[in-house]
Structure formats: structure tokens, C-alpha cells
N, C-alpha and C positions, 0 to 999 in steps of 0.2 A: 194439140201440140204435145211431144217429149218436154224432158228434159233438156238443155241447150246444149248444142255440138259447135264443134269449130267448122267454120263454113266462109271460104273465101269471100270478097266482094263481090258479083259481078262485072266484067269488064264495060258496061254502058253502063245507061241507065233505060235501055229499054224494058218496060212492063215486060213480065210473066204473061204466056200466053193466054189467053181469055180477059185480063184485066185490061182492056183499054175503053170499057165501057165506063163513063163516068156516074154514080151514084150518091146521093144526099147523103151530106161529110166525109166525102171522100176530100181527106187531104195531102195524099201522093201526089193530084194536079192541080195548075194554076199557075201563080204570080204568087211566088211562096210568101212578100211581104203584105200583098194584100191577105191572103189567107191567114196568116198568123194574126196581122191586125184584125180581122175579123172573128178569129177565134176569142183571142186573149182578151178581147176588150169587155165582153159579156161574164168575163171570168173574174176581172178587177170590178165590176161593177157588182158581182154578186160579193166577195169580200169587201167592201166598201159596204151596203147593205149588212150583211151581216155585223161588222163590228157597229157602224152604226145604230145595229137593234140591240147589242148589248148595254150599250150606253143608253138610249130611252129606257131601256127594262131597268137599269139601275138608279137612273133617277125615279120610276116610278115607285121601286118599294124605297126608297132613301125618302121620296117627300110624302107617300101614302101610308106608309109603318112608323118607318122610323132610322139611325143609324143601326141602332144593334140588325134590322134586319139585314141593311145594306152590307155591315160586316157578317153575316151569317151567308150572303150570297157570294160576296165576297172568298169565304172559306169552301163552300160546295165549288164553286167554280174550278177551282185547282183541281178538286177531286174528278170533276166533271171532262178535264180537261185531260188529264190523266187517262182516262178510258178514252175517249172519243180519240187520240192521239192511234191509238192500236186499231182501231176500226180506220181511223183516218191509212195508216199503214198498210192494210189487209188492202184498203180499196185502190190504193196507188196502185199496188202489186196487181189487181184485178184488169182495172185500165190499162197497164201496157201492155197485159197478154190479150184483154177486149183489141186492142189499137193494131196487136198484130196481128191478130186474126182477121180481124177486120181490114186491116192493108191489105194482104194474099187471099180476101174475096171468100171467106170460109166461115158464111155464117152459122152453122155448125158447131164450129170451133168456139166462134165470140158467144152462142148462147151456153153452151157448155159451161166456158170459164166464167161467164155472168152471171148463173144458176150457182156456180158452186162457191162462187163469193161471196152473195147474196144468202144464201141457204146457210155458208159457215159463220157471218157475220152476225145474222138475225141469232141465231143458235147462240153463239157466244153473248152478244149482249143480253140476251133471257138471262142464260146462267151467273150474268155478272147482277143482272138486277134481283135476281132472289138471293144471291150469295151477299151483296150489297146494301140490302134492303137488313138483312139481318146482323150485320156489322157495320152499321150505320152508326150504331153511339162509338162502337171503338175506332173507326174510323178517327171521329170527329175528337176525341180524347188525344189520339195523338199526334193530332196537328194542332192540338193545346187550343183550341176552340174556346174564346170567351165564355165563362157561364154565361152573360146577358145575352148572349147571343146562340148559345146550344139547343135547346130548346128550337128556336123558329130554324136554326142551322139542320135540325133532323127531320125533323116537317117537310122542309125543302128537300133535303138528302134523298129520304125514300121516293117523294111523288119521283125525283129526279132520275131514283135506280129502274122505279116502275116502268115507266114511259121510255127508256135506253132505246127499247127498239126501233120506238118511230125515228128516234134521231138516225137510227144506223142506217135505216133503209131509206132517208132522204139525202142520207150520202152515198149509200153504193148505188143506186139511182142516177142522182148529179156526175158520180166520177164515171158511174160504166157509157152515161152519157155524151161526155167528152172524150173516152174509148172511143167512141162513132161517129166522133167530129160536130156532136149537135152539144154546143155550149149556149144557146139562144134559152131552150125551155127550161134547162138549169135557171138561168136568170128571170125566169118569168115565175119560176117557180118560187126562186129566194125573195120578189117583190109581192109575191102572195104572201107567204112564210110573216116575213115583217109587217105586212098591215095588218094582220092578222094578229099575231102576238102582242104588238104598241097597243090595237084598238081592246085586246081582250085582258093585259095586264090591269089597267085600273077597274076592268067591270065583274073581275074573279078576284080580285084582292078586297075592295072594298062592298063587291054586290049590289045589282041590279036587278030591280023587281024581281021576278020569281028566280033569279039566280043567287043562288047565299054566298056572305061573307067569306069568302075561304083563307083572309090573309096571306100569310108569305106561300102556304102552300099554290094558291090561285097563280101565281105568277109562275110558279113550275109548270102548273096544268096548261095555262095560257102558253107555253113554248109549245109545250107536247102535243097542243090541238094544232097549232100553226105546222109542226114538223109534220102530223099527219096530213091536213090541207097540201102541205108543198109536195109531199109523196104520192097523194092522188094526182095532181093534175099531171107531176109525172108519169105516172101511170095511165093516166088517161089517152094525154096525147101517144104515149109508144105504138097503145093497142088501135087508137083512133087513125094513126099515118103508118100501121102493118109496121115500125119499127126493128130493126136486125135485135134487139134484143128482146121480143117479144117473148115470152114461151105460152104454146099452145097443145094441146093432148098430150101428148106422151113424153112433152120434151117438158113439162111440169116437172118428170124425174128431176132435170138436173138441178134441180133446185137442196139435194143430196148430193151432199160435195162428193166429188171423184177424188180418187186417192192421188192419181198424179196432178190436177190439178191445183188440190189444199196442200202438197208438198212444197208448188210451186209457190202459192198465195203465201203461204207461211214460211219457206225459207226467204222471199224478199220483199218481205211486209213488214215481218219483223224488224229489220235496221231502218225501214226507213219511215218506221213507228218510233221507234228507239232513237233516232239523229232529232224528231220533234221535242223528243224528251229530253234530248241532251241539251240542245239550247232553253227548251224550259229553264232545267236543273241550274245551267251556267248562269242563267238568268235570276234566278233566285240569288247564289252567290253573289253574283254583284249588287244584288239590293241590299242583304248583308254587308258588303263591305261601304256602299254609299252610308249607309244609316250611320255607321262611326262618325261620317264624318258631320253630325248635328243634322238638325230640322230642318236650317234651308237647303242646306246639301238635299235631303231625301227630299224635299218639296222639290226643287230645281230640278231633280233626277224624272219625279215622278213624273209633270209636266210635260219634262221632255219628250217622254218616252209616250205620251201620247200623239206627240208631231211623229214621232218616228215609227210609228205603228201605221201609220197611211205611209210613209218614205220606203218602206220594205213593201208596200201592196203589189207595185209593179212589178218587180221582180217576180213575187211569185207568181203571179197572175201569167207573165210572158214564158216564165220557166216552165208550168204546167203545160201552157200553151205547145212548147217547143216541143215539150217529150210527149203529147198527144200525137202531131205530124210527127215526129221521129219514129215511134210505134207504128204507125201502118205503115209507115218507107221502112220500114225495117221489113216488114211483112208483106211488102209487096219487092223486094229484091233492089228497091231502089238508095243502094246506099250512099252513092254520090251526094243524089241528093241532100240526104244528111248535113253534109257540112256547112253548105248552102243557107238552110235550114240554122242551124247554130250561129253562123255569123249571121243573119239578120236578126234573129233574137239576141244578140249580145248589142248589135248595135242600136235598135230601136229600145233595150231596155236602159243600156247606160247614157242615150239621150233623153228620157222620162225623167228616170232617176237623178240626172246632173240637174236637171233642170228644174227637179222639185225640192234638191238637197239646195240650191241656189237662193229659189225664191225664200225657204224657209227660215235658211240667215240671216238674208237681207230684211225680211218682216217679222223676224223671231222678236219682235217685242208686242205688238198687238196680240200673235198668237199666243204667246204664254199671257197674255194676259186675259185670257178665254181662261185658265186654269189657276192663275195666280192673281192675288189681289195688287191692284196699282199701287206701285210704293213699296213691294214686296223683297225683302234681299236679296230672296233666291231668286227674281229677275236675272242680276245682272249674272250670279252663276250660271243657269239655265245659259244665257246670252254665249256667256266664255264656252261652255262647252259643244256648246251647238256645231260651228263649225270644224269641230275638229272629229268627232263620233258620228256626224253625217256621211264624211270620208270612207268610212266603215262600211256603212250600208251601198254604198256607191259601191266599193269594190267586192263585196258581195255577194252582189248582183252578177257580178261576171261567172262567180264559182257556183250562184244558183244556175245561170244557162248552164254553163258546161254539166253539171251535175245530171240537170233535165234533160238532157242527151244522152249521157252515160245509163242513167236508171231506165229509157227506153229499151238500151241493151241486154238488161237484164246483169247489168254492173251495180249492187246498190254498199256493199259492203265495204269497198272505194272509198266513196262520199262520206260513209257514217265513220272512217277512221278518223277522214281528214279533218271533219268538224269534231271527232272529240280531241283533235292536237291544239287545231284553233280554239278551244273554247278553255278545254283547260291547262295544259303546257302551256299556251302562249300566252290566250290576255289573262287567264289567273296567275299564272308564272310570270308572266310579265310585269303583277301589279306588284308583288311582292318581292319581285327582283329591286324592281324600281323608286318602290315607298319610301326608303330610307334617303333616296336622291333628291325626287321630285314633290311627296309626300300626296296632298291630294290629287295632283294632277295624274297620278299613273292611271289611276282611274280612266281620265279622260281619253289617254294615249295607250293603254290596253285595248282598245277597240280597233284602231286602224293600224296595231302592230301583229292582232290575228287576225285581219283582215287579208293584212299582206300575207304571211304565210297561208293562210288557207287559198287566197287563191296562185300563190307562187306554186303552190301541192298540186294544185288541181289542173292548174296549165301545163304542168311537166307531164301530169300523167295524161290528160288530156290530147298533147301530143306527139305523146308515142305510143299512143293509139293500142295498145295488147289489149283492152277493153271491145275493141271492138270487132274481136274475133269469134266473139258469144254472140250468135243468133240463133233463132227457132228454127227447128226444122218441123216442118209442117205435119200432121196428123197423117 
């Protein structure tokens, strides 16, 4: 593929000639809600997974160290997340040109773009983990890193800078795999990944017969062995089922990013690495501003915001899903379909969503009580603000679909404006418009007041469609 040209619809939606052969993840055919539910749901259950292994791995160094270590994991995390966010970016940008390619039948094209995401991705994470490795105490200095906890904080740091690669290549992996419509061996691969790390944190931390002590370091190594486990078996199955991403003899080259390909990777990786980081950042800010308001405030906040870390899974999970099938109908000429495609992903996800922000209300008292002690003040906070910051995530979800449609097109700089108007003109603007009124509550109603604007932004432009005059033209 070029660079993108303006390139009308076509008048049907009849396939491109030679594309009416059906092939494994091909998602231009079918019963678009069965296909979507079949994609997405492998995709919520590996983030499901996933946050669930971070949570084991944190009680394991919190009850087998100690707190200082839990707060030293705690402080690499951020950093950890930080990078992974830019890879996580690079690999978006991979997967939609993998997806288009992959639609228009040009497997060629999808290993090309695969080699050269994979090849600039691993490359970069190297040079982050020696450059990282060696500003590892300044780092940690200036996110003001506890003394009691610097020390086992850098230990961590480095195994963590070390090992960057396996992590990068078990996501460009995962996502170029969802490029090709197979979101199944991702998930087989993230329930390897997890048994693997749970079973291997306590017995690298603590030590097992002829395996020694490693303390907090063990528990880094213990991800890095699992990311590498999850990146073989991916690799295994590709080359095992002849997979469109395979590369063999000569096409090893592409594994040496092409100039127009890492233009493409890197002009729209970059924002939608950058829109991860913006809600990071905004998110920080409001921890900040919760904390003013006392203990049970930031207890009530914190709590919360574990409910609403599974209340967002769906969304993403379906949004990826959507801009996977969006990507190869892009690439296979079929853009009708598209819309098709969007509305059942808006409506299967704000029926998840309503239904999980629902039950969460209504039994928002047992649940905080998994994180809050009985008899807790910040109960009943927690309780008040629930329903009304759930509202948020509900509407969301709408501007995640539409979003995951638009960045198929190779639209990503759209999306990362609108969420930084929502994140800080409106609910930071909004809190401090409103403080003096409402006082802590603005807090609570800053959420579903850039909710609404963000997805009022995203509907207008959504519907007048100039977005979707950017398509590939083919190689």
C-alpha cells in the first residue's frame, strides 16, 4: 500500500474480482453479528485475563515481600505502562494496514506491513531497554520513588527494561493477529501467559529447589518468561496452520522496516499511543484532585475505579473488534458494509455495558466490599458516586465504536483531539468551573459531562462522514 488517496465508495457491495473465495478470518463475510460476537468475545476474555494476572502478581509480591515491594511495583508500573502504551500504538497502526491488506486478498502486502512493524517495534523496545536500563535510578528520582522502596523499585526497573522485547513481540503478534481475523490463539495464548506467570511469581520470588531466591526481581522475570511462552505458541501455531503472516526465505527481509510502510506505522501510531496517554495523564489528575478531598474520598475513588476497570472491558474489546472487520471491508471495497458493521457494534456494546453499569449499582455494596472494609465511610461515597460516573463509561462506549471505525480508515488524529477536549477542557474544566457550586460533587458530574461532549464531537463528525473519504489504494 501507498500512502492514502481519496477514493469514492463503491456503488454495491459487490467483492473485488477474485475475492469471493472464503478464507480462515476472513471478516468481509457472514452474519456480521454473529462474526463480531465471535471475534470480540476472545478479545474481552484475554483483557479480562490480563488485568486479572496483574492483580494475582500483586498480591503475590504484597504478601511474599512485603508493602514497600507492592509500592515499588506499583511505581515501575506507570513507567512500564508508559512504553508499552507506544508499542501498544505502533501495533494499532500495524493491524489496520495488516486488516486492509488482508480484506483486498494481498498477502504480500499484510506480510510486508507485519515484518515492518514487528522489526521497528522489537528494534525500538531494545533501544528503550539499554537506554532505560541505564536511567533507571533517574527515572525512579523523579517520580519521587519512596527510599523504602527505590532500591527493590530498580531491581524491578531493569529485569523490566531488559525483557521490553518479549513483551513487544507478544503484542505485535496478538494484534497482527486480529489484522487476520484470528482473535481465538491470542486468547489461548494470554491463558498460557497467565498460568504461567501466577504459577512462576511465587517460585522466582521466594525459590524452589535448585531455582534461587530472586525476590522482587523474580517476579519481573516470571512475566518475561510467560510473555515469552505466549509469543511461542503464537508463533508456533502461525508457522504450524501456513498462517498469512508467516514469513519464510526471502520475505525474512521484511522484517527491515520499509520507508513507506514505518511512515505509515509512525504517522498513526503515534496519536493513538498518545490518546492511551491522554487518558493515562487525565487520570492521574483526578486522583489528584479526589485525594483533596480526605481518605475516604481517595479510598471510595480507588475501590471504585476497580468496578469500572471490568465496566470499560467491553467497549474495548467490541471497538477493537469492530475496527478489525472494518479494516479488511475497507480492503476489500466493501464499504456499505461498514455501517452495518458499526451499528451492531454500538448496539451489542451499549447492551453489555447498560447491563453491567446496572447490575453494578444495584450490588455496589457487596462489591466494594471485596475492597473496602464493612463499616467503611467511604462505602457509602463509593455507593453515591457509582451511579452517576457509570453513566460515563456507558456513553463512552458509543465514541469508542465510532472511534474504531474511523481509525480503520486511517482517521486517528480525529479521535485523539476529541478525547483531549473531553478529558481536559471539559471534565478538568468542568471541575473547576463547577467546585465553587457544587464542591465535591463536580468530581462525580465531570465524568458524564465529557462524556457527553466527547461523544456529541464524535457523532457530528461521525456523520458527516469527510473521514471516510481516506482509503488505501492498493500496491
Amino acid at each position: 500500500m501507498s500512502e492514502f488517496v481519496t477514493e469514492e465508495a463503491p456503488p454495491s457491495d459487490a467483492r473485488p474480482h477474485g475475492h469471493a473465495t472464503p478464507m480462515r478470518g476472513d471478516l468481509t463475510q457472514g452474519p456480521i453479528l454473529k462474526t463480531l460476537l465471535l471475534f470480540s468475545i476472545p478479545t474481552l476474555l484475554s483483557n479480562l485475563l490480563q488485568t486479572l494476572n496483574g492483580t494475582v502478581n500483586s498480591i503475590w509480591v504484597g504478601k511474599l515481600i512485603g508493602e514497600s515491594a507492592l509500592a515499588a511495583t506499583a511505581n515501575v508500573n506507570i513507567i512500564m505502562f508508559l512504553m508499552m502504551a507506544t508499542v501498544f500504538g505502533f501495533g494499532m497502526a500495524t493491524t489496520v494496514r495488516v486488516g486492509q491488506s488482508f480484506g483486498a486478498r494481498d498477502m504480500d502486502s499484510a506480510r510486508v506491513t507485519f515484518g515492518s512493524g514487528m522489526g521497528f517495534c522489537v528494534a525500538l523496545s531494545v533501544l528503550i531497554g539499554i537506554i532505560g536500563s541505564v536511567l533507571a535510578p533517574k527515572l525512579l528520582h523523579l517520580m519521587a520513588t519512596p527510599e523504602a522502596s527505590r532500591i527493590e523499585a530498580l531491581d524491578y526497573l531493569r529485569v523490566v527494561f531488559i525483557t521490553m522485547p518479549f513483551g513487544s513481540i507478544s503484542i505485535m503478534l496478538s494484534m497482527g493477529m486480529r489484522g487476520v481475523g484470528d482473535a481465538k490463539v491470542p486468547l489461548f495464548a494470554m491463558i498460557l501467559t497467565v498460568l504461567i506467570d501466577i504459577t512462576m511469581n511465587p517460585l522466582l520470588i521466594r525459590g524452589f529447589g535448585p531455582i534461587p531466591a530472586m525476590g522482587i526481581s523474580g517476579s519481573a522475570w516470571s512475566t518475561a518468561a510467560a510473555n515469552f511462552a505466549g509469543a511461542a505458541l503464537m508463533l508456533g501455531w502461525i508457522y504450524a496452520r501456513d498462517l498469512p503472516l508467516r514469513l519464510r526465505g526471502g520475505e525474512w527481509a521484511y522484517l527491515r522496516p520499509r520507508e513507506d510502510e514505518l511512515r505509515f506505522i509512525i504517522a498513526k501510531g503515534l496519536p493513538m499511543g498518545a490518546q492511551m496517554l491522554l487518558v493515562s495523564s487525565a487520570g492521574l489528575v483526578m486522583v489528584g484532585l479526589v485525594n483533596r478531598e480526605g481518605v475516604a474520598t481517595a479510598a471510595a475513588y480507588g475501590a471504585s475505579m476497580q468496578l469500572w476497570n471490568y465496566l470499560q472491558m467491553p467497549a474495548f474489546a467490541i471497538a477493537s473488534a469492530v475496527s478489525a472487520m472494518v479494516a479488511q471491508n475497507v480492503g476489500a471495497g466493501l464499504h456499505k458494509r461498514v455501517s452495518k458493521i458499526t451499528m451492531r457494534g454500538l448496539i451489542v456494546n451499549e447492551s453489555v455495558t447498560v447491563t453491567l453499569a446496572v447490575l453494578i449499582v444495584i450490588f455496589d455494596a457487596p462489591l466494594l466490599r471485596m475492597f473496602l472494609v464493612p463499616g467503611s465511610p467511604s462505602i457509602p461515597i463509593a455507593q453515591h458516586m457509582q451511579p452517576i460516573v457509570s453513566v460515563s463509561f456507558v456513553l463512552f462506549g458509543i465514541m469508542m465504536i465510532l472511534t474504531g471505525t474511523m481509525r480503520a480508515y486511517g482517521a486517528v488524529i480525529i479521535p485523539l483531539v476529541i478525547m483531549f477536549v473531553a478529558m481536559y477542557p471539559a471534565r478538568v474544566g468542568f471541575y473547576f468551573a463547577a467546585f465553587p457550586y457544587l464542591g465535591a460533587e463536580a468530581l462525580w458530574y465531570a465524568y458524564p459531562f465529557s462524556a457527553v461532549v466527547a461523544v456529541a464531537m464524535t457523532s457530528a463528525i461521525y456523520l458527516r462522514g469527510n473521514w471516510r473519504k481516506v482509503t488505501p489504494k492498493a500496491r
